[in-house]
Every structure is written in C-alpha cells, then in structure tokens.
C-alpha positions as CSV (number, residue, x, y, z in Angstrom):
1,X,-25.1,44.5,-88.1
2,X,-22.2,45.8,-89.9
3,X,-19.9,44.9,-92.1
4,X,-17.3,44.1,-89.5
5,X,-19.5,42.2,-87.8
6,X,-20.8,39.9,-90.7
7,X,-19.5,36.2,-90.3
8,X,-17.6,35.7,-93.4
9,X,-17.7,32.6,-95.2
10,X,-15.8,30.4,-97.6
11,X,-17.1,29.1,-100.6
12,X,-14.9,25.9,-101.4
13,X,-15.5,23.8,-105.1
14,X,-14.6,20.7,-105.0
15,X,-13.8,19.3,-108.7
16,X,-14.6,15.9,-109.7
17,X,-11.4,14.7,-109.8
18,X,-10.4,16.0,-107.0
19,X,-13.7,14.5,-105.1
20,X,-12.4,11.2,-106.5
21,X,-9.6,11.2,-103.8
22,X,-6.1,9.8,-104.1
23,X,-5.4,6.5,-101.9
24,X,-2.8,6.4,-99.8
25,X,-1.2,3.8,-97.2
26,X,1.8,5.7,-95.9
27,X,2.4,9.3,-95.5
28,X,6.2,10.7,-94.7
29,X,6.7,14.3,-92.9
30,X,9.6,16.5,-92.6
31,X,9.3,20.0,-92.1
32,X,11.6,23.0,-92.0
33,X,11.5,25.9,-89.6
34,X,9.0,27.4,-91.7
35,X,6.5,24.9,-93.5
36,X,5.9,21.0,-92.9
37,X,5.8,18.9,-96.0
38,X,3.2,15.9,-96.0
39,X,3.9,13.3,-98.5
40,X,1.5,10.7,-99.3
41,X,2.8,7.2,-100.9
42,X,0.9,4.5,-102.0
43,X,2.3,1.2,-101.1
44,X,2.0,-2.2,-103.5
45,X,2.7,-5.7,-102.2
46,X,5.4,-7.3,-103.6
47,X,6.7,-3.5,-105.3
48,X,9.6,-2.1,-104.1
49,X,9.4,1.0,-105.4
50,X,6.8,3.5,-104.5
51,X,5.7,6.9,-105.9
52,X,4.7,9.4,-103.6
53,X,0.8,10.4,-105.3
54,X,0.3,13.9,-103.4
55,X,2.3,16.1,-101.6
56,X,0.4,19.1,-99.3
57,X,3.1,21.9,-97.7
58,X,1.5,23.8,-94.5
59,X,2.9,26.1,-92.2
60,X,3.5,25.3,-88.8
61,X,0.1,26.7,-87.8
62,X,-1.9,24.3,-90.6
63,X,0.1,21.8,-89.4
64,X,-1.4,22.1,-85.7
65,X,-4.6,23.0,-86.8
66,X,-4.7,19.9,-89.0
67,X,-3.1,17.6,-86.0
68,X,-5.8,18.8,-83.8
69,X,-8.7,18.3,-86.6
70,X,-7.0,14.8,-86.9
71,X,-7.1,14.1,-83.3
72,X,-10.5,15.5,-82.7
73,X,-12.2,13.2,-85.9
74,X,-10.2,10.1,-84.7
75,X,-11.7,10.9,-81.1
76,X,-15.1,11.1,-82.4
77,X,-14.1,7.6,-84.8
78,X,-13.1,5.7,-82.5
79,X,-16.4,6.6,-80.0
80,X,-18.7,5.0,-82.5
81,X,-16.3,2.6,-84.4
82,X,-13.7,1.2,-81.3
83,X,-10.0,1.7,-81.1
84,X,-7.8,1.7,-84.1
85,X,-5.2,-0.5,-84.0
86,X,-1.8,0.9,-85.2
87,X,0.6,-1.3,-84.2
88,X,2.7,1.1,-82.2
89,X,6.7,0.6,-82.7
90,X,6.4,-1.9,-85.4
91,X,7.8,-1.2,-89.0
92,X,5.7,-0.8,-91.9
93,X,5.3,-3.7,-93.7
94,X,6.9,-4.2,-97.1
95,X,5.1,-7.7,-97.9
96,X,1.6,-6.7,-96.5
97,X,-0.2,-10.0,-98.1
98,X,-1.4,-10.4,-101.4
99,X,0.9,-11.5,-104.7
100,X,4.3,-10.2,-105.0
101,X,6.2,-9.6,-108.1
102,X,8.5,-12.1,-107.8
103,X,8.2,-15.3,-110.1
C-alpha cells in the first residue's frame, strides 16, 4: 500500500474542560452567504436576560454535514428511546417552571 492509499486519520484531544460540556436550552442560527453562525444560550426561569455560553461558525458544508449527523443520531435516538416531542409551532417558553426572580 502506498502512501496515497493509506487511510488517514485524525487524532482529536479532548481537554477536560472541554469534556465537561457547556448546557444549553436554546440555540439561535443565522448565517451569511458564506458561514452559519450557531449560538447556544442557556435559558433560566424567571431570568430575563440570557447569555449566549458558546458560539461555533461553520461553512455551509459543516453546516450540512452537521444537520445530516443530527438527523442521522436523532433517527438512531428515537429507534431505541421513542419520539421526541418538540412542540412544533409553539414559542419557547420564558416561565418554563421552577422559581422566578420576582418577589
């Protein structure tokens, strides 16, 4: 086999912080003609101000190839889990449950 021929592979580190993940309960995109912007926002109850925690810019390409990956893992989900519900149509919910800052 020669060199062209050689599947090439990725080594990817993962730090620990990094493996600690970042929670998120709403994600905005937008996207120009050249790169999609993915913002992730973490939503309190009772806070009307939210801070978006992580933002990941892709180019259209990623972008598919993400959508796809997203599709494809929700398929294989929702085979072993059931249907996720999303409430299709219905705004996100500013007073999800749960105490709210008001006194």
């Amino acid at each position: 086999m020669n060199e062209q021929e050689k599947p090439q592979e990725l080594n990817i580190e993962l730090s620990e912080e990094v493996a600690e993940g970042t929670y998120s309960n709403l994600a905005i995109i937008t996207h120009s003609n050249t790169e999609f912007v993915l913002d992730f926002i973490r939503v309190m109850p009772g806070i009307p101000k939210a801070k978006v925690k992580s933002r990941i810019i892709l180019t259209p390409e990623h972008a598919k190839r993400l959508m796809k990956a997203m599709e494809d893992n929700i398929e294989k989900f929702e085979s072993v889990h059931g249907k996720i519900n999303t409430r299709d149509g219905q705004a996100f919910p500013m007073n999800f449950g749960g105490p709210t800052a008001e006194a």
